[in-house]
OpenMM code with the backbone's topology and positions (N, CA, C; nanometers):
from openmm import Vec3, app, unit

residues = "UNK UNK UNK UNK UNK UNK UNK UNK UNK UNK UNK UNK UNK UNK UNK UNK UNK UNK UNK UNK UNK UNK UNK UNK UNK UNK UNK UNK UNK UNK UNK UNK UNK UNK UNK UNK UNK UNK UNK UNK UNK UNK UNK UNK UNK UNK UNK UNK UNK UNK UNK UNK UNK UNK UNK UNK UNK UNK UNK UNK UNK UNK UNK UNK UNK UNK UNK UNK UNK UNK UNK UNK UNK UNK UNK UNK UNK UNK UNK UNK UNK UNK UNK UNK UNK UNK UNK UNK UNK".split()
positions = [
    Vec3(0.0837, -0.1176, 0.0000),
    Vec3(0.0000, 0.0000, 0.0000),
    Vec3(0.0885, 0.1243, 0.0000),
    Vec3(0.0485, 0.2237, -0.0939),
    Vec3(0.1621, 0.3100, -0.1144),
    Vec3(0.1050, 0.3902, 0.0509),
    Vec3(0.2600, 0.4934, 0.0616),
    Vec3(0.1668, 0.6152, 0.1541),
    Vec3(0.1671, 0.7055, 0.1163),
    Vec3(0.1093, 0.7610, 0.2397),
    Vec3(-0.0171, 0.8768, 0.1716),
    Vec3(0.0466, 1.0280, 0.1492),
    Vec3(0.0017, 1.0938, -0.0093),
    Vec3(0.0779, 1.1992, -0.0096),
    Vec3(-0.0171, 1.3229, -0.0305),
    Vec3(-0.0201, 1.4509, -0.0773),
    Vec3(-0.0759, 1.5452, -0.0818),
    Vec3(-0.1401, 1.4972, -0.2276),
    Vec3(-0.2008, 1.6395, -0.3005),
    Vec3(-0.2499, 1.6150, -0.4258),
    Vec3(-0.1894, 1.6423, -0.4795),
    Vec3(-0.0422, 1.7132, -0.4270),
    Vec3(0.0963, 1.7751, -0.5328),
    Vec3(0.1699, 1.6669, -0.5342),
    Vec3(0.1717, 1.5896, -0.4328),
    Vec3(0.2639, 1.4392, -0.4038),
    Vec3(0.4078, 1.4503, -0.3191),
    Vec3(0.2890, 1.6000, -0.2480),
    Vec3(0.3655, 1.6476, -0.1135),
    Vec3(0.4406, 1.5292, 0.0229),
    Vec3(0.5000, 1.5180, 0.0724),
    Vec3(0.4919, 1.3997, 0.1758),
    Vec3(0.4722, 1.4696, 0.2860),
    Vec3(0.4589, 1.6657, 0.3385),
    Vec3(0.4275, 1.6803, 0.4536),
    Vec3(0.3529, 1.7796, 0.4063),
    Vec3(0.2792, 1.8401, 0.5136),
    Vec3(0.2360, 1.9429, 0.5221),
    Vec3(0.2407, 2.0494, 0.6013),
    Vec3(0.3869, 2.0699, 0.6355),
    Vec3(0.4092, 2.1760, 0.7434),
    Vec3(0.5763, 2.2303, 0.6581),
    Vec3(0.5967, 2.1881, 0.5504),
    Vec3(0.7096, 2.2624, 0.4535),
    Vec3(0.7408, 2.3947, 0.4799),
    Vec3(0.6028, 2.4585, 0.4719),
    Vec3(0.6260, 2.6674, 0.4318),
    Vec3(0.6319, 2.7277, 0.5573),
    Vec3(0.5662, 2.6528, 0.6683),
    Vec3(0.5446, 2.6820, 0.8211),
    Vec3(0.6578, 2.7226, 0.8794),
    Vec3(0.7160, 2.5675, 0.8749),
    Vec3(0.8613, 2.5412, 0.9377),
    Vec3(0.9465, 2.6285, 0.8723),
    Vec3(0.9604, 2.6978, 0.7408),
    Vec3(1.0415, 2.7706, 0.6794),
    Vec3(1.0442, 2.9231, 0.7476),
    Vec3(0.8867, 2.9560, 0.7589),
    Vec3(0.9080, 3.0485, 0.8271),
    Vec3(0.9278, 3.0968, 0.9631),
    Vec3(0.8595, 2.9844, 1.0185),
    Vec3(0.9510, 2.9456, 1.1871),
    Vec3(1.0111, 2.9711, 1.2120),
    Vec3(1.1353, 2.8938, 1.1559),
    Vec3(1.2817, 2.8730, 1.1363),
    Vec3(1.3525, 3.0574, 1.1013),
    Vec3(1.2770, 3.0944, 1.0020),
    Vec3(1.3298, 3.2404, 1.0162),
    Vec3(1.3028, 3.3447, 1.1313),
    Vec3(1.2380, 3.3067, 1.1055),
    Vec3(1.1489, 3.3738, 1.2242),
    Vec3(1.2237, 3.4389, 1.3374),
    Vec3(1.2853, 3.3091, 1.3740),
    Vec3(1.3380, 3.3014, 1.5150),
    Vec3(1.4874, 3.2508, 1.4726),
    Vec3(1.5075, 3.3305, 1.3762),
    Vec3(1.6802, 3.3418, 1.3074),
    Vec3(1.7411, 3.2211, 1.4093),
    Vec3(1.7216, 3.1099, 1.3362),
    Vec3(1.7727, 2.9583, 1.3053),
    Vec3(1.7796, 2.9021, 1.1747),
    Vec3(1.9211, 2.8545, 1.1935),
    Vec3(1.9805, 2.8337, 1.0401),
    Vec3(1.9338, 2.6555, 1.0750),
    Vec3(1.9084, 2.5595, 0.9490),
    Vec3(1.8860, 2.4431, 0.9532),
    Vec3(1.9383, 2.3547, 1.1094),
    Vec3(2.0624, 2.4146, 1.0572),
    Vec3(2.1615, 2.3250, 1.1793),
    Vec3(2.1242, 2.4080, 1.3020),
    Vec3(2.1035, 2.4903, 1.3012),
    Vec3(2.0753, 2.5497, 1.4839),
    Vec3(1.9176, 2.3941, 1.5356),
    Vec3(1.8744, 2.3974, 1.4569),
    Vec3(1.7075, 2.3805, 1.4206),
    Vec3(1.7495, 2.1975, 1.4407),
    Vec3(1.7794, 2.1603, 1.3822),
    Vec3(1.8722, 2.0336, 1.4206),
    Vec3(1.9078, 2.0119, 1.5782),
    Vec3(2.0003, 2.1324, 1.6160),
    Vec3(2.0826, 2.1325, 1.7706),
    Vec3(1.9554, 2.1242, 1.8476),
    Vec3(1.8204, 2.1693, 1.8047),
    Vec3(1.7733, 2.2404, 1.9295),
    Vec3(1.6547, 2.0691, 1.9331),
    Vec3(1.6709, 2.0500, 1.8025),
    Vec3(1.5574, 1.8854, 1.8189),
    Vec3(1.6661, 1.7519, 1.8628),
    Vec3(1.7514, 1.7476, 1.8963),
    Vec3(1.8602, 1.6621, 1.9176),
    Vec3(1.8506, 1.7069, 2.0419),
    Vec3(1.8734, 1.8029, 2.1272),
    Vec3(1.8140, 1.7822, 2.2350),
    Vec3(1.7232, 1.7622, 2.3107),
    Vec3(1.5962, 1.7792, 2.2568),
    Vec3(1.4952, 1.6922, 2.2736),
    Vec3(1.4549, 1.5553, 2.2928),
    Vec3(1.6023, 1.4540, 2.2327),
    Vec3(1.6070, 1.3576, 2.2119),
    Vec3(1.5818, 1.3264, 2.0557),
    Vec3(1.5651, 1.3878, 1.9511),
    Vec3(1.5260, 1.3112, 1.8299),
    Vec3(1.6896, 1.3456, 1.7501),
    Vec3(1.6869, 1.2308, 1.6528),
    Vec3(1.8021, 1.1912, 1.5627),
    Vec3(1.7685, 1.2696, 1.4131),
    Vec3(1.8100, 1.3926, 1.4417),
    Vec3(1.7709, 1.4960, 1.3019),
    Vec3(1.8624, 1.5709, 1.2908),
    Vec3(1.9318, 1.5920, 1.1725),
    Vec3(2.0351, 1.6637, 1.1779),
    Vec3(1.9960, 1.7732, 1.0507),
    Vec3(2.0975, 1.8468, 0.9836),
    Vec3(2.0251, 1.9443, 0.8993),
    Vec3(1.9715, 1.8759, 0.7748),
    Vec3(2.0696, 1.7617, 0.7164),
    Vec3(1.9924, 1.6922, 0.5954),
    Vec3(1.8328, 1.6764, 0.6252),
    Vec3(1.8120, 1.6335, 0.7306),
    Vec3(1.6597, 1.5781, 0.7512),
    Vec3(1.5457, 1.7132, 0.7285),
    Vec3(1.6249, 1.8569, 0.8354),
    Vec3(1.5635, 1.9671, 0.7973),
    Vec3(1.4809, 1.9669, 0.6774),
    Vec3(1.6222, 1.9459, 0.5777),
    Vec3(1.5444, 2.0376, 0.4336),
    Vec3(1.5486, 1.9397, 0.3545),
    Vec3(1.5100, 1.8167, 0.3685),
    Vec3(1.4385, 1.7023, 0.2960),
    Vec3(1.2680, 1.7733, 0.3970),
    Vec3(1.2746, 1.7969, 0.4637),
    Vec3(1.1453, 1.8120, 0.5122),
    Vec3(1.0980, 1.9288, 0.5158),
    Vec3(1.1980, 2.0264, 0.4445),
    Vec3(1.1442, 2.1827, 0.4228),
    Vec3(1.1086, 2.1453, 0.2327),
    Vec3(1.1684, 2.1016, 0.1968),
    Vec3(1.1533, 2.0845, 0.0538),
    Vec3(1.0138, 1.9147, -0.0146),
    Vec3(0.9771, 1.8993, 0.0954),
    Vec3(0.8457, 1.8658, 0.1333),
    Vec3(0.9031, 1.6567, 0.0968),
    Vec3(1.0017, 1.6447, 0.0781),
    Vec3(1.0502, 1.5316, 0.0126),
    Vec3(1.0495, 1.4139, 0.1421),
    Vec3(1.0185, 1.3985, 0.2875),
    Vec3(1.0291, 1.3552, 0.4020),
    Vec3(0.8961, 1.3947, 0.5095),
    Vec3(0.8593, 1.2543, 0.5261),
    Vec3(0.7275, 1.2333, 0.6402),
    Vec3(0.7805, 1.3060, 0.7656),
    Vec3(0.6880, 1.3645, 0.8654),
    Vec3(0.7307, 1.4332, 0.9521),
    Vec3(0.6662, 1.3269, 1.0788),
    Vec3(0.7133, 1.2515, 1.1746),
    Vec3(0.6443, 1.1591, 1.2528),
    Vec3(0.5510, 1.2459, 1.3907),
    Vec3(0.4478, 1.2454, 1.4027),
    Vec3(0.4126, 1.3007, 1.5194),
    Vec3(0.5035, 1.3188, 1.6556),
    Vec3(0.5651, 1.2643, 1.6874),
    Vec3(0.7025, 1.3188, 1.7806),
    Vec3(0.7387, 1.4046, 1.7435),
    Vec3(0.7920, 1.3932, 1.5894),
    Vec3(0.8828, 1.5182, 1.5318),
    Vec3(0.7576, 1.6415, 1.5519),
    Vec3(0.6588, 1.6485, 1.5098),
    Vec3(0.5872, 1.7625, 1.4953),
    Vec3(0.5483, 1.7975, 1.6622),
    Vec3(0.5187, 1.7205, 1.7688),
    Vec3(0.5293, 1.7660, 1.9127),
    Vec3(0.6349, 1.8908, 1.9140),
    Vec3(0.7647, 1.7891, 1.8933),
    Vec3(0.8774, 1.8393, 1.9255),
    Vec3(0.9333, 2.0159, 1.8500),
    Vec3(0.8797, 2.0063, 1.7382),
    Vec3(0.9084, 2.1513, 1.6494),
    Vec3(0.7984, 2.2626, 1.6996),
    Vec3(0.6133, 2.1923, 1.7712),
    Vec3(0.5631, 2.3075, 1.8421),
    Vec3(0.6204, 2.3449, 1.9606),
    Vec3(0.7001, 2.2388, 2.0253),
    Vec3(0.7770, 2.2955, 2.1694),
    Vec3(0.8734, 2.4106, 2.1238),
    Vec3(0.9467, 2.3762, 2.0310),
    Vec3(1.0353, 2.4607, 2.0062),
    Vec3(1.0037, 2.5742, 1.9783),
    Vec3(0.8862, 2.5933, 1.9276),
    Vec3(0.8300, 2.7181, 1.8233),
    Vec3(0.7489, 2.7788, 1.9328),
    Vec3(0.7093, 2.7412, 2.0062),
    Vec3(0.5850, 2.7445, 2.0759),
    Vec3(0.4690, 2.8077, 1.9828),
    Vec3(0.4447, 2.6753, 1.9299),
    Vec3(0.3139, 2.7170, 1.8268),
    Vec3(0.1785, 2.6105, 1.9119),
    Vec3(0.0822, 2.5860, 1.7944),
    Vec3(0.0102, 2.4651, 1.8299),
    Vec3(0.0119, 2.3918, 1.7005),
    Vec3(-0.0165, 2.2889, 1.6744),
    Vec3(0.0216, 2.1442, 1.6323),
    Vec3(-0.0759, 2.1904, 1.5029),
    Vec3(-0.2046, 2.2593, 1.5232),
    Vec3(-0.2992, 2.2972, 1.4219),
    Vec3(-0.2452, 2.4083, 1.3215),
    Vec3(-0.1374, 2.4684, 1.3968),
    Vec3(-0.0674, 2.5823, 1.3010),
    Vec3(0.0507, 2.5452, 1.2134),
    Vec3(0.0969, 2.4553, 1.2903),
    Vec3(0.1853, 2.3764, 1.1741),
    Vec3(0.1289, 2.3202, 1.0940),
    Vec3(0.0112, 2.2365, 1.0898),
    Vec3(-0.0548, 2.1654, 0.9946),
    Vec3(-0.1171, 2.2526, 0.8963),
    Vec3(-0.2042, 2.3039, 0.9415),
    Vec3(-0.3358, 2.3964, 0.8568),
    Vec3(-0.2690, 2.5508, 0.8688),
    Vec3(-0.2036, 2.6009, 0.9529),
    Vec3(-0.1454, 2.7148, 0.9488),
    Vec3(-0.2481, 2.8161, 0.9092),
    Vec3(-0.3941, 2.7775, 1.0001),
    Vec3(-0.5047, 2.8526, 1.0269),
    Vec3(-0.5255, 2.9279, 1.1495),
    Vec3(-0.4487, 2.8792, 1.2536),
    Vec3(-0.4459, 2.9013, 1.3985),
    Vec3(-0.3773, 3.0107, 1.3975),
    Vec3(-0.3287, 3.0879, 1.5196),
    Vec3(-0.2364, 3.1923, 1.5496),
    Vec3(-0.1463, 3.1079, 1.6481),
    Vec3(-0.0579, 3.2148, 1.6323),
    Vec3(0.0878, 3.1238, 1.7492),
    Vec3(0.0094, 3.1576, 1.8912),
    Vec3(0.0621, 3.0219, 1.9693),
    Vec3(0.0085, 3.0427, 2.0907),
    Vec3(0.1714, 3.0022, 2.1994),
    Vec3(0.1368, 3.0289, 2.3099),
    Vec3(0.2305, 3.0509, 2.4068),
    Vec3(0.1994, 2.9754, 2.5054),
    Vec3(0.1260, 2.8678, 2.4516),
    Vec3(0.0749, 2.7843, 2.6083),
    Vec3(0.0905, 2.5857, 2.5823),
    Vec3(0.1789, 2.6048, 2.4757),
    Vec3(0.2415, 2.4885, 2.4173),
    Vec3(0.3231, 2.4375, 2.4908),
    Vec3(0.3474, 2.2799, 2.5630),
    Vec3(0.4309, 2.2665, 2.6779),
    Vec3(0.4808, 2.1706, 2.5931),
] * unit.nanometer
topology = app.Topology()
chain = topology.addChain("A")
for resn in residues:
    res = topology.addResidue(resn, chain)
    for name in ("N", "CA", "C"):
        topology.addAtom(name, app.Element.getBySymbol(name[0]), res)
């Protein structure tokens, strides 16, 4: 069974989010890497931008782990309908 992709044959849907996140809060790939490696996850900058360039599944850990960092909510990374919130633990 293949898996499941967008209708572009996207594999995530938090690509443009995380891009601007990431600027956002002036982090270069590899800072962005340092800061999910301490979290405990095995991501280094390759993984970043296989997953900014939409080419890499993002596992629900990983997406926990990038609203901690961001302090967003989980709905703004996805749908990026929400506003940033500050009550993300």
């Amino acid at each position: 069974m293949p898996k499941p992709r967008s209708n572009t044959g996207d594999k995530n849907l938090i690509a443009e989010r995380l891009i601007e996140l990431r600027r956002k809060h002036h982090l270069s790939q590899r800072d962005l890497a340092s800061k999910l490696q301490l979290l405990g996850l095995d991501m280094d900058k390759n993984v970043i931008t296989r997953i900014e360039t939409k080419k890499r599944y993002v596992t629900d850990i990983e997406l926990q782990a990038l609203a901690k960092i961001f302090k967003v909510s989980y709905d703004y990374l996805i749908d990026g309908k929400t506003d940033e919130t500050d009550n993300v633990k």
